[in-house]
C-alpha positions as a Python dict, from the first residue, in 0.01 Angstrom:
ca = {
    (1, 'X'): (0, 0, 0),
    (2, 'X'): (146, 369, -83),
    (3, 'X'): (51, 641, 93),
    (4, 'X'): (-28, 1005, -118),
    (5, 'X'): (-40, 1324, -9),
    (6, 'X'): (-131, 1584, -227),
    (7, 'X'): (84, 1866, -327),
    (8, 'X'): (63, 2140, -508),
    (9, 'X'): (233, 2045, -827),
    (10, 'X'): (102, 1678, -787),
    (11, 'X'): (124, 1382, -526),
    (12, 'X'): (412, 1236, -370),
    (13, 'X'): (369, 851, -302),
    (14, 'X'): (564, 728, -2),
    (15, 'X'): (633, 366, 33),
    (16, 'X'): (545, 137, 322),
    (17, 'X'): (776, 233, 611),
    (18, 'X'): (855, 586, 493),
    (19, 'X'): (574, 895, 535),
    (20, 'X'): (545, 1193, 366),
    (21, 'X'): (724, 1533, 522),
    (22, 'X'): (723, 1869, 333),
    (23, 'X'): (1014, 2076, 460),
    (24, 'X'): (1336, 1779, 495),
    (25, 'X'): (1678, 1877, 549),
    (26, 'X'): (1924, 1826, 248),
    (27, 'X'): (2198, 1733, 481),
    (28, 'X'): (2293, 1384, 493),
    (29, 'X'): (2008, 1169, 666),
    (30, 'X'): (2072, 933, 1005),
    (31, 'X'): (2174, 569, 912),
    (32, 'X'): (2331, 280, 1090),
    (33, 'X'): (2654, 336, 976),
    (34, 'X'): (2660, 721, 1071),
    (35, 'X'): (2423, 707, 1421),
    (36, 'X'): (2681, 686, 1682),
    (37, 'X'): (2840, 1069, 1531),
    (38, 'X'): (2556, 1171, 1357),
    (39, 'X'): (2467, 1511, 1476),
    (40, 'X'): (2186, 1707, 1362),
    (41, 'X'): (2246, 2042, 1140),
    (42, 'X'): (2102, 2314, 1036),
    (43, 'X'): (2086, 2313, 674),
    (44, 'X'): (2014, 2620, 437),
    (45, 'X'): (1799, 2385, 179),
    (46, 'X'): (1500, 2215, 201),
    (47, 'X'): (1298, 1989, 36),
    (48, 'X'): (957, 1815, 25),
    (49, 'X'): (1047, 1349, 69),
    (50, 'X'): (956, 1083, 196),
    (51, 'X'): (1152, 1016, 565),
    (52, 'X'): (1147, 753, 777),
    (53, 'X'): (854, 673, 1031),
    (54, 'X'): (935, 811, 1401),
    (55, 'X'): (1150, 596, 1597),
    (56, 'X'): (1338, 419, 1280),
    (57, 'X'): (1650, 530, 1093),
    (58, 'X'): (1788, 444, 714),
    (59, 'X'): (1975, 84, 729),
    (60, 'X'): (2243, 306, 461),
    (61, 'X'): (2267, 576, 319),
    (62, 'X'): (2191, 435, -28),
    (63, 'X'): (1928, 153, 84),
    (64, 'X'): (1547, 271, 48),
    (65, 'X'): (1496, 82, 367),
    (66, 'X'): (1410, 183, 736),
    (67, 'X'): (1494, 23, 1046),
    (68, 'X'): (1463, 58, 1379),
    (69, 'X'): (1845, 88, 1551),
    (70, 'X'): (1836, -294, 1716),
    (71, 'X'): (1833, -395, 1358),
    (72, 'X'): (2109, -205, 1231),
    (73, 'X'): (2345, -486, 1330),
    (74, 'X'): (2154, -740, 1102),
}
């Protein structure tokens, strides 16, 4: 199931897992390879994306995936 929110130029469909937030940092996100130094910044760009769901963090930077941190080891 995707979820849509509608925009003004169109909809943005976030995938299961992931959920829909307008303003998003451009900095680089929170993984498990970066969450023990991660540090959060304020960047001058923003963007509309889908993020990960409260309480769960990208398993890489490259990976569309979202886990929570116990399963960053897996």
């Amino acid at each position: 199931q995707l979820y849509t929110t509608a925009l003004c130029f169109g909809a943005l469909r976030c995938p299961p897992g992931k959920e829909y937030q307008p303003c998003v940092s451009t900095c680089t996100s929170r993984t498990c390879l970066n969450r023990e130094y991660y540090e959060e910044t304020t960047c001058s760009f923003i963007r509309e994306e889908c993020v990960c769901r409260s309480g769960t963090i990208l398993h890489r930077a490259d990976s569309p995936y979202c886990v929570t941190e116990d399963r960053c080891g897996e």
